[in-house]
TORKOL-4160 file (C-alpha; in steps of 0.2 Angstrom, whole numbers, padded with zeros to 4 digits, m for minus):
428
<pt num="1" X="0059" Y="m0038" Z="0104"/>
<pt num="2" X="0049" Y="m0055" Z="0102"/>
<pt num="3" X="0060" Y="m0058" Z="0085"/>
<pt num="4" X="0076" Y="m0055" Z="0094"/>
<pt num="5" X="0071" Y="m0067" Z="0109"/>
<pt num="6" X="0064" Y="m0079" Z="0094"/>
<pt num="7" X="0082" Y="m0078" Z="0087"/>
<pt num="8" X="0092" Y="m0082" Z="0104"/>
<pt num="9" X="0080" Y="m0096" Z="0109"/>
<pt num="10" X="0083" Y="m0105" Z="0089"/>
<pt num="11" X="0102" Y="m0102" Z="0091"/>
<pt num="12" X="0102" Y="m0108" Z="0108"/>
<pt num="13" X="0092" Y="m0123" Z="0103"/>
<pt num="14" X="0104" Y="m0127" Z="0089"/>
<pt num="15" X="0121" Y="m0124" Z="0099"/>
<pt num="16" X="0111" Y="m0139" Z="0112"/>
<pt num="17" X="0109" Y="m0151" Z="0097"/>
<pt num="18" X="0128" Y="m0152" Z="0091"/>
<pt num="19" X="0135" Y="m0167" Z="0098"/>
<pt num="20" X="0144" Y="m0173" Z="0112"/>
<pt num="21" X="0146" Y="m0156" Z="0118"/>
<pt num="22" X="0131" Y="m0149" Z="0119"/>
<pt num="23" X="0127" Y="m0144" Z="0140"/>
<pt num="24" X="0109" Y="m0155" Z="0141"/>
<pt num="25" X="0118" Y="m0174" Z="0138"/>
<pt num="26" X="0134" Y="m0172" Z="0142"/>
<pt num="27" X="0132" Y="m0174" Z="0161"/>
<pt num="28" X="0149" Y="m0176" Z="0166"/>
<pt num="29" X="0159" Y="m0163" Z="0157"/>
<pt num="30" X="0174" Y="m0162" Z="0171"/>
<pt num="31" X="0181" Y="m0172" Z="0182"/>
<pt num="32" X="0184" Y="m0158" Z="0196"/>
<pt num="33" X="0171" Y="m0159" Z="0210"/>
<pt num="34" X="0171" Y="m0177" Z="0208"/>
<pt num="35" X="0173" Y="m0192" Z="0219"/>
<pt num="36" X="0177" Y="m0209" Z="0205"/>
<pt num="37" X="0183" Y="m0225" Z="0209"/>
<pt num="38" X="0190" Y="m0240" Z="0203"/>
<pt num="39" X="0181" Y="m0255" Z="0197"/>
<pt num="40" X="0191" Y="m0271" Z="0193"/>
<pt num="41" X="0174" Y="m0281" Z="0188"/>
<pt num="42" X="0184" Y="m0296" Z="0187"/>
<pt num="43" X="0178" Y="m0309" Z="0199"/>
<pt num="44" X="0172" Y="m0327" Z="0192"/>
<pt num="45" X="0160" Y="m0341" Z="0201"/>
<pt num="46" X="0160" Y="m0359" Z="0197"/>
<pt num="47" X="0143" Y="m0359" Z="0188"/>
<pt num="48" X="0140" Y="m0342" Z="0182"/>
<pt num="49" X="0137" Y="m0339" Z="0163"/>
<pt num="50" X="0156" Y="m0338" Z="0157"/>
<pt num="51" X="0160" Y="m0355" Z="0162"/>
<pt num="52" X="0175" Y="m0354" Z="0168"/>
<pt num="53" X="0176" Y="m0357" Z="0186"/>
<pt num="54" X="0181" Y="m0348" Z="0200"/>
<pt num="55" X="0192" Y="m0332" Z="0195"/>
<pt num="56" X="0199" Y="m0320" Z="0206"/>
<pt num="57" X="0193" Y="m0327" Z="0221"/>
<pt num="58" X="0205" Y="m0341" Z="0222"/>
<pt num="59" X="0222" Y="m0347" Z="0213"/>
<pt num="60" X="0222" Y="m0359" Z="0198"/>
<pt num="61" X="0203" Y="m0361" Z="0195"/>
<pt num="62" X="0198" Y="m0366" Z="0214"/>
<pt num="63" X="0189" Y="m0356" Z="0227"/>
<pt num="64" X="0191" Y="m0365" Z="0244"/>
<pt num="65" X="0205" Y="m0365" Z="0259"/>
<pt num="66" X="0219" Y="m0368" Z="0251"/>
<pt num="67" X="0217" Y="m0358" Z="0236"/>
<pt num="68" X="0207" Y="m0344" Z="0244"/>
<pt num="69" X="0218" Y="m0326" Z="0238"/>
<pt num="70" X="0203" Y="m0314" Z="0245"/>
<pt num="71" X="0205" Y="m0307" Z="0263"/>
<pt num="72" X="0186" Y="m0299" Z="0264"/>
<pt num="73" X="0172" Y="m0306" Z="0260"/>
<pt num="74" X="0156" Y="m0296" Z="0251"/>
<pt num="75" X="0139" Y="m0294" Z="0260"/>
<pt num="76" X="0129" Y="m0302" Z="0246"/>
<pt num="77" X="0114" Y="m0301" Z="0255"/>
<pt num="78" X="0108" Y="m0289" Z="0243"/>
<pt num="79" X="0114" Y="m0297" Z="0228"/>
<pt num="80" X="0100" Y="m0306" Z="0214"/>
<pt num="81" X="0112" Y="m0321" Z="0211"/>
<pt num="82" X="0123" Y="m0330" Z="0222"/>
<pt num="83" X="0136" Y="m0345" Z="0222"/>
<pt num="84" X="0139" Y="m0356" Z="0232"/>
<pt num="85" X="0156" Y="m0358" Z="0241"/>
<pt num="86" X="0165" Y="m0372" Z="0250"/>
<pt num="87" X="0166" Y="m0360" Z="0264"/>
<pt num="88" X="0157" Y="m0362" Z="0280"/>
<pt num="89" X="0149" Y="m0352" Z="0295"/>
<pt num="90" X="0148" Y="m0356" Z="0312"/>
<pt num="91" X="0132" Y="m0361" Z="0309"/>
<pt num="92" X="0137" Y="m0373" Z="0296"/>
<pt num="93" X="0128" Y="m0363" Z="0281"/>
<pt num="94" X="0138" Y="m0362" Z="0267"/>
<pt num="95" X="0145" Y="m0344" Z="0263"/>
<pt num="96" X="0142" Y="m0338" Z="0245"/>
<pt num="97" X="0147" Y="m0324" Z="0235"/>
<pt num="98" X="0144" Y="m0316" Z="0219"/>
<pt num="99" X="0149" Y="m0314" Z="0200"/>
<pt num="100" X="0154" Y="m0298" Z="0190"/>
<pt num="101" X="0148" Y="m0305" Z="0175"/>
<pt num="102" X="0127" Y="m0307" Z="0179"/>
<pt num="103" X="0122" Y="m0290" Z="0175"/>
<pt num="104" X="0111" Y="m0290" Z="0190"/>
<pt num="105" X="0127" Y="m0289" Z="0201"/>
<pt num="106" X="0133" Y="m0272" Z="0190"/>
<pt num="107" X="0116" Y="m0266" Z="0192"/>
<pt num="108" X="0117" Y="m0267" Z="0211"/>
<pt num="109" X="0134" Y="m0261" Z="0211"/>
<pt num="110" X="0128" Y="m0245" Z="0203"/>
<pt num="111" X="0114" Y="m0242" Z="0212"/>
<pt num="112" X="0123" Y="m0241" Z="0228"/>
<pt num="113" X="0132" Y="m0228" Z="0218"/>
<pt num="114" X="0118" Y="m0218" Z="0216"/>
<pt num="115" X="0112" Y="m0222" Z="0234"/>
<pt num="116" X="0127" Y="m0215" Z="0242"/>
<pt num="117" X="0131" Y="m0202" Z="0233"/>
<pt num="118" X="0146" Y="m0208" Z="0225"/>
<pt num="119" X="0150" Y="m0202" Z="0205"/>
<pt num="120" X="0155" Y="m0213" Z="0196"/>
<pt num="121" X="0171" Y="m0227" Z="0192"/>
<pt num="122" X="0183" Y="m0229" Z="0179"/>
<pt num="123" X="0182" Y="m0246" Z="0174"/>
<pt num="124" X="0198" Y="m0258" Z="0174"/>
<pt num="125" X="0204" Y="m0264" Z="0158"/>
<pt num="126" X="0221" Y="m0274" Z="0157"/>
<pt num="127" X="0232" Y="m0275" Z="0144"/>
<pt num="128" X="0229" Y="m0293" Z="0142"/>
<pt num="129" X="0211" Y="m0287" Z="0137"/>
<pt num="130" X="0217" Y="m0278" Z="0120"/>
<pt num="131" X="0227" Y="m0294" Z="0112"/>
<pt num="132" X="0211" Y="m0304" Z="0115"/>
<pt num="133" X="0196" Y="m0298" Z="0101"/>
<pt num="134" X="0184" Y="m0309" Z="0101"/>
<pt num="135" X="0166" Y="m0301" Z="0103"/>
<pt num="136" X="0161" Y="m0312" Z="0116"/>
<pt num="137" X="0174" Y="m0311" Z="0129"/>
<pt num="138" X="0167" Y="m0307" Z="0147"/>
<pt num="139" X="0176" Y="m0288" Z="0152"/>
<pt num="140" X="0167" Y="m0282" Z="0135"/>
<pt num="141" X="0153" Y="m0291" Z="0143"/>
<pt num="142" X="0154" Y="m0282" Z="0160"/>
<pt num="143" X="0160" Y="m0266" Z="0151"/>
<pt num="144" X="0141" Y="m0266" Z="0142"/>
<pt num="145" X="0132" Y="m0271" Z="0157"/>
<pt num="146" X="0143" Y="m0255" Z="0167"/>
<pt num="147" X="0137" Y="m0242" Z="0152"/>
<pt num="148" X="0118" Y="m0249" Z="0154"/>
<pt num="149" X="0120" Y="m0244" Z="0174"/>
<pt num="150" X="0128" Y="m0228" Z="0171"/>
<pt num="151" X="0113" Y="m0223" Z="0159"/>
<pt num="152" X="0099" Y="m0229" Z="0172"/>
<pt num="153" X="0107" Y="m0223" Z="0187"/>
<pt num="154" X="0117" Y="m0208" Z="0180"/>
<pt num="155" X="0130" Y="m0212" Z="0187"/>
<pt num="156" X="0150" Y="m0207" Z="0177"/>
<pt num="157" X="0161" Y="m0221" Z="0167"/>
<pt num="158" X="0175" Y="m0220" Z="0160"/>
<pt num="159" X="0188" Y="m0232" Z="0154"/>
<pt num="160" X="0206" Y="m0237" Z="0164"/>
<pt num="161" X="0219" Y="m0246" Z="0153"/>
<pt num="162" X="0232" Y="m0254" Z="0164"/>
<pt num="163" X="0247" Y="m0260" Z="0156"/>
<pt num="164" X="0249" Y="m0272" Z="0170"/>
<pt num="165" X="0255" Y="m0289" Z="0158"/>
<pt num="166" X="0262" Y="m0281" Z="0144"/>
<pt num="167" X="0279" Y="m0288" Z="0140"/>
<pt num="168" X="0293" Y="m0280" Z="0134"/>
<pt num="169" X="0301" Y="m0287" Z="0117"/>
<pt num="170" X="0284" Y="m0293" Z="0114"/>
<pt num="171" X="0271" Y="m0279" Z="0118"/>
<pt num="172" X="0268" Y="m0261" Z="0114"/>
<pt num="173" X="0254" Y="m0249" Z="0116"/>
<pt num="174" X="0248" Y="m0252" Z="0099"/>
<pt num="175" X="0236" Y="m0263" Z="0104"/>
<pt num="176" X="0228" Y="m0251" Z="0117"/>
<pt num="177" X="0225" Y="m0240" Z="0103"/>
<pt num="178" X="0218" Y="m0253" Z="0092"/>
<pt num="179" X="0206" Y="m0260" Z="0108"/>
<pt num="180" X="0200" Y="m0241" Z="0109"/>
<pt num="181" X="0195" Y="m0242" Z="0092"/>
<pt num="182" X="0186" Y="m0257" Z="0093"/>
<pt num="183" X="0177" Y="m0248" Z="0111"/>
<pt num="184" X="0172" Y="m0231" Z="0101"/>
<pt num="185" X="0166" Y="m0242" Z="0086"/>
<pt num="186" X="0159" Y="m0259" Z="0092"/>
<pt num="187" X="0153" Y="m0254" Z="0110"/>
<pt num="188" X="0151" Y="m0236" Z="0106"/>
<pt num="189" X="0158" Y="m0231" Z="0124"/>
<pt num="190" X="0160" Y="m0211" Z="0119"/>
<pt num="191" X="0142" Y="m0213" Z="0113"/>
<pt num="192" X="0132" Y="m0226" Z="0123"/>
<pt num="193" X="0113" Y="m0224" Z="0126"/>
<pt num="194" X="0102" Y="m0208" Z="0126"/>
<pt num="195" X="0113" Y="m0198" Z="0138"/>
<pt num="196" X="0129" Y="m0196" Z="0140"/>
<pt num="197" X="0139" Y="m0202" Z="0155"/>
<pt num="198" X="0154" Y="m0204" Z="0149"/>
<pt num="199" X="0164" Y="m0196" Z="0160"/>
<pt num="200" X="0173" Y="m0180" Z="0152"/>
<pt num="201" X="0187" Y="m0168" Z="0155"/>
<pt num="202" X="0189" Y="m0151" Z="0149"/>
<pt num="203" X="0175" Y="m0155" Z="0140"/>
<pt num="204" X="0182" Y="m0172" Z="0131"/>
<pt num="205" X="0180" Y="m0188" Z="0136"/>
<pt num="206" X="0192" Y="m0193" Z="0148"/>
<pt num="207" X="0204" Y="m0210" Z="0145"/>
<pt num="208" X="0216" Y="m0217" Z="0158"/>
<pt num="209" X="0234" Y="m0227" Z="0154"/>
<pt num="210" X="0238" Y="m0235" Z="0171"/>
<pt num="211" X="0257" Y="m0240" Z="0174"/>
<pt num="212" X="0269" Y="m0227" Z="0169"/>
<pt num="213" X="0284" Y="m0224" Z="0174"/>
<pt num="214" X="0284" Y="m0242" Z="0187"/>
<pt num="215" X="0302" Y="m0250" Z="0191"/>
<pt num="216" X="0294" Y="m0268" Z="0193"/>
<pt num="217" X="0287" Y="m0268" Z="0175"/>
<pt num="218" X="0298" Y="m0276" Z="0163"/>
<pt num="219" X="0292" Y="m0263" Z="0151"/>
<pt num="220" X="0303" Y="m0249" Z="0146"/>
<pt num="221" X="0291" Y="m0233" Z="0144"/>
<pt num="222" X="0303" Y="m0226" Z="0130"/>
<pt num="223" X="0301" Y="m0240" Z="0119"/>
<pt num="224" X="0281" Y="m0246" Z="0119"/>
<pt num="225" X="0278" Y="m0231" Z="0112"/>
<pt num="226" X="0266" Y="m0221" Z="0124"/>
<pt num="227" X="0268" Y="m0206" Z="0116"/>
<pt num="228" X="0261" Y="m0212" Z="0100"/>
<pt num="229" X="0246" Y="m0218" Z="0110"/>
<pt num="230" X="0243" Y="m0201" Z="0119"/>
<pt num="231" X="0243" Y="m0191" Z="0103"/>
<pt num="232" X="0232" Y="m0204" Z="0094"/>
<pt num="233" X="0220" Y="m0202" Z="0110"/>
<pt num="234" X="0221" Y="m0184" Z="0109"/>
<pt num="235" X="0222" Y="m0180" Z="0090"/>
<pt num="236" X="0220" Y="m0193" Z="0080"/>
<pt num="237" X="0204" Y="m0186" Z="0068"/>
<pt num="238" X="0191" Y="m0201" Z="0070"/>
<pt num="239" X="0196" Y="m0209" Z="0086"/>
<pt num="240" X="0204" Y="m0194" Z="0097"/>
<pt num="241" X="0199" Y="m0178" Z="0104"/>
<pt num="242" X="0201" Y="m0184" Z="0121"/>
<pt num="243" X="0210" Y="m0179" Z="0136"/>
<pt num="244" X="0220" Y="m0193" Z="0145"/>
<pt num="245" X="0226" Y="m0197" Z="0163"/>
<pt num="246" X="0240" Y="m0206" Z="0166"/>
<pt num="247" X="0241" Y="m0219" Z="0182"/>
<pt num="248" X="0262" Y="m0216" Z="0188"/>
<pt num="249" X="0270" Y="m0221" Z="0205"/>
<pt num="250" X="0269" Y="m0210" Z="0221"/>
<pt num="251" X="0285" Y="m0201" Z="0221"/>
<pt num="252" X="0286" Y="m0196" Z="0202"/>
<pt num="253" X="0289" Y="m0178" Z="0206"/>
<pt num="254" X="0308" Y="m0183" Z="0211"/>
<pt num="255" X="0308" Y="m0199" Z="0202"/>
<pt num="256" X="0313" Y="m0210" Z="0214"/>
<pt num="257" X="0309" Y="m0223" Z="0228"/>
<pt num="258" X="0294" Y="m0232" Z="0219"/>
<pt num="259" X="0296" Y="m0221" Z="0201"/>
<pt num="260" X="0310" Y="m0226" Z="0187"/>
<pt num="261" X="0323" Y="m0211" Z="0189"/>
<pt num="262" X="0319" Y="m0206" Z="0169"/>
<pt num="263" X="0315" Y="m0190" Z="0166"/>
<pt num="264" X="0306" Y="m0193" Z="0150"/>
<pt num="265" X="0292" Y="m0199" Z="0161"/>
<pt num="266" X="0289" Y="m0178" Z="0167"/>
<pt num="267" X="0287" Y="m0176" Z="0148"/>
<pt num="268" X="0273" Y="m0191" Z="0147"/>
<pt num="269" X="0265" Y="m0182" Z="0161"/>
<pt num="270" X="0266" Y="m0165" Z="0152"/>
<pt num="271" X="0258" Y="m0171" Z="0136"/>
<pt num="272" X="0244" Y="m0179" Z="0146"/>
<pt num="273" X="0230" Y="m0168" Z="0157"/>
<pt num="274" X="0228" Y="m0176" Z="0171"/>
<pt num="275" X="0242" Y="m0184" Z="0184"/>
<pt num="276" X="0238" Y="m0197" Z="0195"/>
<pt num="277" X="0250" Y="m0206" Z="0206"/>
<pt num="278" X="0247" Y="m0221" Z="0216"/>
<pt num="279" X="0247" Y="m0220" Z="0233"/>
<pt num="280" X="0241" Y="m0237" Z="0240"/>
<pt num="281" X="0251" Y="m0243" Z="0254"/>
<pt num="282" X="0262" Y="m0229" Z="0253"/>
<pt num="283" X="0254" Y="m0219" Z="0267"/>
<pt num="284" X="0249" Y="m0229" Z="0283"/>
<pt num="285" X="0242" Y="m0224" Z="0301"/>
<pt num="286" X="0255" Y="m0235" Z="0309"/>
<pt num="287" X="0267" Y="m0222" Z="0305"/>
<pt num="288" X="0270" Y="m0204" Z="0316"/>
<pt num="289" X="0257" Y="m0191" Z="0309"/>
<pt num="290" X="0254" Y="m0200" Z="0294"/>
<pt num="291" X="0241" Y="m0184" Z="0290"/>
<pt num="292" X="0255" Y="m0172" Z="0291"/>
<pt num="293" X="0266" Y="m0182" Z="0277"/>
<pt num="294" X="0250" Y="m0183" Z="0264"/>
<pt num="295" X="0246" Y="m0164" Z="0267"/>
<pt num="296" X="0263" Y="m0160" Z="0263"/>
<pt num="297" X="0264" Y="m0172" Z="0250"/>
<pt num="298" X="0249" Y="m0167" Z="0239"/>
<pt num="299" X="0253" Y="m0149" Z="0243"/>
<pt num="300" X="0270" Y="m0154" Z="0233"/>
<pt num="301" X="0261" Y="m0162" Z="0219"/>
<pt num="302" X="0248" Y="m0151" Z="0216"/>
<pt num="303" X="0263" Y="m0136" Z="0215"/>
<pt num="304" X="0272" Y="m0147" Z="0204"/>
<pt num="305" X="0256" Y="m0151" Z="0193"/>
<pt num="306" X="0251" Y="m0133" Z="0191"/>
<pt num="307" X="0269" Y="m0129" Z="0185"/>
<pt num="308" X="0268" Y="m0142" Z="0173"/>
<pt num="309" X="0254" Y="m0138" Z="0165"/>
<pt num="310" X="0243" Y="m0154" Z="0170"/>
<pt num="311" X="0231" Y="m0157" Z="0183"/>
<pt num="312" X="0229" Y="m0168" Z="0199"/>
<pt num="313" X="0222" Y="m0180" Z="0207"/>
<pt num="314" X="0226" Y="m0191" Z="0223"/>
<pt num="315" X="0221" Y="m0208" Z="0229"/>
<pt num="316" X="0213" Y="m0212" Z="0246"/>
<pt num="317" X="0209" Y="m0229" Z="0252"/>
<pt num="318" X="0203" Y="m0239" Z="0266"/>
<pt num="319" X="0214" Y="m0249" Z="0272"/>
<pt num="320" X="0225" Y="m0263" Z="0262"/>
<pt num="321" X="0226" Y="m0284" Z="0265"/>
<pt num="322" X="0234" Y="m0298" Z="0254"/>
<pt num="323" X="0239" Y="m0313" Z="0264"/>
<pt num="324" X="0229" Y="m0326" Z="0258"/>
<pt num="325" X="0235" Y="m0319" Z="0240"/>
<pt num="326" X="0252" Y="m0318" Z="0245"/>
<pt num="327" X="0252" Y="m0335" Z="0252"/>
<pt num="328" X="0254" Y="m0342" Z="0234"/>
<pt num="329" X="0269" Y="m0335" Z="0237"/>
<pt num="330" X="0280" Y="m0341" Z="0251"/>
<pt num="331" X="0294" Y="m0326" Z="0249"/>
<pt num="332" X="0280" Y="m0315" Z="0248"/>
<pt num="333" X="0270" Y="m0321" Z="0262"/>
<pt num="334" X="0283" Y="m0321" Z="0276"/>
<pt num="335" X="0279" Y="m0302" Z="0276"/>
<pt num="336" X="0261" Y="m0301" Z="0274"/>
<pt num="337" X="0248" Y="m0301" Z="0290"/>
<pt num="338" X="0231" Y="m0299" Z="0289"/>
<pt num="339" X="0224" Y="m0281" Z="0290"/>
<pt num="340" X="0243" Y="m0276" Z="0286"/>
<pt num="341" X="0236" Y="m0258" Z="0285"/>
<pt num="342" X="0219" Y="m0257" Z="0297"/>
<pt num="343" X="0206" Y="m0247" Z="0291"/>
<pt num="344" X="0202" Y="m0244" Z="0309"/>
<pt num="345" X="0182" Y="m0242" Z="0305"/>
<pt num="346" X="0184" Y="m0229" Z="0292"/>
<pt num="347" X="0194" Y="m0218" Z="0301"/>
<pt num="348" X="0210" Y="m0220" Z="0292"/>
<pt num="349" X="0199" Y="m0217" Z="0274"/>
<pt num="350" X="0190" Y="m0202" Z="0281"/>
<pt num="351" X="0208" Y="m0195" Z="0289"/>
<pt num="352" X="0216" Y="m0194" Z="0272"/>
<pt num="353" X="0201" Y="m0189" Z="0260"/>
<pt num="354" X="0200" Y="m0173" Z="0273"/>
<pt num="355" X="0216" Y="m0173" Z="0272"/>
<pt num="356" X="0218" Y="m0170" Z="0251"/>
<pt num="357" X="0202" Y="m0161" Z="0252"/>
<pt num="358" X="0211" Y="m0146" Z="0265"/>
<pt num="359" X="0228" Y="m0148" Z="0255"/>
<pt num="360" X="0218" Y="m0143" Z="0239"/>
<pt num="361" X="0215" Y="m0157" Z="0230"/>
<pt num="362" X="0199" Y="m0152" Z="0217"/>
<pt num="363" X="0194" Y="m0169" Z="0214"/>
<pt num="364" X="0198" Y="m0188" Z="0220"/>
<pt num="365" X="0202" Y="m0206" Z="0215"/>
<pt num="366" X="0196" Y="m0219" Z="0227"/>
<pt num="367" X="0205" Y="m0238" Z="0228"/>
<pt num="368" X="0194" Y="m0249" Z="0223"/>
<pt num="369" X="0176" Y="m0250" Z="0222"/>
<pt num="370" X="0176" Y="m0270" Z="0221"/>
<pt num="371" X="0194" Y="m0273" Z="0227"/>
<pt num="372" X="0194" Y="m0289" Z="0239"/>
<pt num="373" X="0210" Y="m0297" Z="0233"/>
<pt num="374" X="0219" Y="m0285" Z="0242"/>
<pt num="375" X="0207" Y="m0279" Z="0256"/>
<pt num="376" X="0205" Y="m0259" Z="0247"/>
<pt num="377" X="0184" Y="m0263" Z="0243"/>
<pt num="378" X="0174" Y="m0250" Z="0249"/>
<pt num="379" X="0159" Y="m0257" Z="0243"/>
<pt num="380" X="0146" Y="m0268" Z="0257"/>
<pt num="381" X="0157" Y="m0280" Z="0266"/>
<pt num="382" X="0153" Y="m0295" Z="0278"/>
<pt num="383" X="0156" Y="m0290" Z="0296"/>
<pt num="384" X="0154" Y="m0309" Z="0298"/>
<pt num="385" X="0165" Y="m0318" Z="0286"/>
<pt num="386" X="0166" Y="m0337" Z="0285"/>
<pt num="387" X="0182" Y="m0338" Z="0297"/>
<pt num="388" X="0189" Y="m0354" Z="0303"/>
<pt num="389" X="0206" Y="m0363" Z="0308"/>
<pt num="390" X="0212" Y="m0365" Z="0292"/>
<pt num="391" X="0205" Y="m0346" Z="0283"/>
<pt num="392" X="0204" Y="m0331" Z="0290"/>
<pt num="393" X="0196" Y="m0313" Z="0284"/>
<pt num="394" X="0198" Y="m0297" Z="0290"/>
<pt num="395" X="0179" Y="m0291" Z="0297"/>
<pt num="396" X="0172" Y="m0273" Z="0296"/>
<pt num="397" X="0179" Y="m0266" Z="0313"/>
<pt num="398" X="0160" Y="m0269" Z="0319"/>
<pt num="399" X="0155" Y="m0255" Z="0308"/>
<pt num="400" X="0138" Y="m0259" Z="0296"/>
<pt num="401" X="0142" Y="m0267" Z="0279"/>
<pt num="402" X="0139" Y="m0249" Z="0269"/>
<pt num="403" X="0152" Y="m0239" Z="0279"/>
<pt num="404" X="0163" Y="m0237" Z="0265"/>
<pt num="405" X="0149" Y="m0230" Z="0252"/>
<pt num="406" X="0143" Y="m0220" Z="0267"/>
<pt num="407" X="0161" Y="m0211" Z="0269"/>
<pt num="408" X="0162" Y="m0208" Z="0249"/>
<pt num="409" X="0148" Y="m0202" Z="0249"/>
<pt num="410" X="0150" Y="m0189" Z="0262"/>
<pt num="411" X="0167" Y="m0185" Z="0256"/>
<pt num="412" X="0159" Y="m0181" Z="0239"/>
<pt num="413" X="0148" Y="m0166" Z="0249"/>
<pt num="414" X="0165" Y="m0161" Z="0259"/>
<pt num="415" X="0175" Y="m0160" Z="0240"/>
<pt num="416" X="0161" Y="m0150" Z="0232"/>
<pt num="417" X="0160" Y="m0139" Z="0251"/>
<pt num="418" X="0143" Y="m0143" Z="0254"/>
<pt num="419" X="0150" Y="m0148" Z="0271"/>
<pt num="420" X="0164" Y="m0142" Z="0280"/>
<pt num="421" X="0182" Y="m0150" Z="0278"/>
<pt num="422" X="0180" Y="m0158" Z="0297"/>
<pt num="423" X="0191" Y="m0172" Z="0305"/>
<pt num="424" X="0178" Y="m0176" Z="0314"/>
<pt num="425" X="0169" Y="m0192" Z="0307"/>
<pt num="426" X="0153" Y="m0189" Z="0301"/>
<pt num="427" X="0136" Y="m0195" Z="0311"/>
<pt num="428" X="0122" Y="m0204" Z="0301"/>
């Protein structure tokens, strides 16, 4: 008896010490149960270690009134480095804010993660990324310092590409596969650190191509060869054996309204394993039962998704604001308003994750972590922002900075049905 459970314990031993699979380091091997969101990472301050000014926060290098394109401002009060901003308060303090480069800043950013319950984020990585090798460039930079905070607070990582800048005649998707390359081999992303927190699916590690099937890309998804990159991601022998989720518009299933009406993009979807469809300002409570038409909706996707052979995954968000990004734009800025869709205290983010959760959604996307360009952050936000004649901000709805990373959180315990499916907000 003690030989045979001698026997079991060595083969069990061994079967843990085969890589990548093995069930004691790889601690995220499914995306199902999971709560991830999106991290842009992307935001520059005059005087941080990159040197190249303001990015993100303002247009054309400048950061102050009449080149301002965020419409919330962070709560840095937390934060180990600031910047200053030519921004005022009332009190005539000048407002600051923070840089994605200082690893401090990811640091923090992570540990809110792991404070609030929240799993994990796929990390932004535009096509403008993958022309550009140089070793020293900051999104590899901020890709590092995200993997070192995955490992020390646990949480998931995985990486996004969005095609977002490639052009047509000029691009194809054989750059994305050599920048994965140079990931898996320079910055060892599949096998970073003493654990593994890459996030996995089906047991492989999971890779995302945002900005399929779009009608305002100039890109034609026939011809940049998308295909090729999905079987190299999945089968090429040294760099593949992953699974991959594709990023396409809201109304893919009937290929039209916001989707190209080409139905080579249902066999994309087929050869992939996950689908995720971009539901930003799609859905909004201005409209009459806006719950009704997302229940409905991802009841229809999620059929459609099982008949095709792929899984799904649906996007919640807070709320969305660009005016002071679409004022760089005049054509664009005659329909913009601050707060376009409210986030009305959370109640609208809470609404739809409920929503997806009852409709049968196993898993969720949430836009953005770090968004603020666009007003979709969920991370810790001024209810106080540096308003004045000239600027405006949208504020929190009187609600504490964390009300965001408090919701995900508490959605994450609804997904996984450690607490019941409830409209009713949650109390802290």
């Amino acid at each position: 008896m003690m030989k045979i459970f001698l026997i079991i314990l060595l083969g069990f031993t061994f079967a843990c010490d085969t890589p990548d699979l093995e069930s004691n380091k790889l601690m995220y091997p499914s995306y199902k149960g999971l709560v991830m969101c999106g991290y842009q990472g992307w935001f520059r301050a005059e005087g941080d270690e990159m040197k190249s000014g303001w990015g993100h926060f303002g247009r054309s290098g400048k950061f102050d009134p009449d080149h301002v394109t965020i419409d919330v401002w962070p709560d840095v009060r937390e934060y180990e480095k600031t910047y200053e901003t030519d921004f005022l308060y009332s009190d005539g303090t000048k407002a600051r804010v923070f840089s994605s480069v200082d690893e401090s800043t990811t640091d923090l950013h992570f540990k809110w993660m792991k404070e609030y319950g929240i799993d994990g984020v796929f990390m932004q990585r535009f096509y403008g990324e993958t022309r550009n090798t140089k070793k020293s460039k900051s999104q590899d930079k901020i890709l590092i310092n995200a993997f070192k905070a995955s490992q020390k607070y646990d949480r998931a990582i995985a990486v996004m590409y969005d095609l977002s800048g490639l052009k047509a005649g000029r691009d194809d998707c054989q750059n994305v596969i050599d920048d994965w390359k140079r990931l898996v081999d320079d910055l060892k992303v599949t096998n970073f650190g003493k654990k593994q927190t890459y996030l996995h699916h089906n047991g492989k590690p999971l890779v995302t191509i945002w900005g399929v099937g779009f009608p305002d890309r100039s890109y034609n998804i026939r011809k940049i060869g998308l295909d090729r990159l999905i079987d190299f991601l999945k089968n090429d022998p040294e760099y593949g054996g992953c699974s991959v989720m594709l990023g396409v518009p809201t109304y893919f299933r009937d290929l039209d309204k916001d989707c190209l009406p080409d139905p080579y993009l249902h066999e994309l979807i087929e050869s992939a394993d996950i689908v995720l469809p971009w539901m930003v300002q799609r859905f909004t409570p201005l409209v009459h039962k806006p719950m009704d038409q997302i229940r409905d909706h991802v009841k229809a996707d999620i059929k459609w998704s099982k008949e095709h052979g792929v899984d799904y995954v649906p996007i919640a968000y807070p709320g969305f604001s660009w005016r002071n990004l679409s004022l760089g734009n005049p054509d664009l800025a005659r329909y913009t308003a601050y707060g376009a869709i409210p986030r009305l205290g959370g109640r609208f983010y809470w609404d739809q994750m409920v929503t997806m959760v009852k409709a049968g959604a196993e898993m969720l996307y949430i836009a953005m972590f770090d968004e603020i360009d666009e007003g979709t952050a969920i991370f810790k936000i001024s209810d106080t922002p540096p308003n004045n004649d000239k600027t405006q901000f949208i504020d929190n709805d009187g609600k504490p900075s964390d009300q965001y990373l408090w919701l995900t959180g508490e959605a994450g315990k609804m997904l996984r049905k450690e607490i019941p499916a409830s409209y009713e907000m949650p109390k802290r």
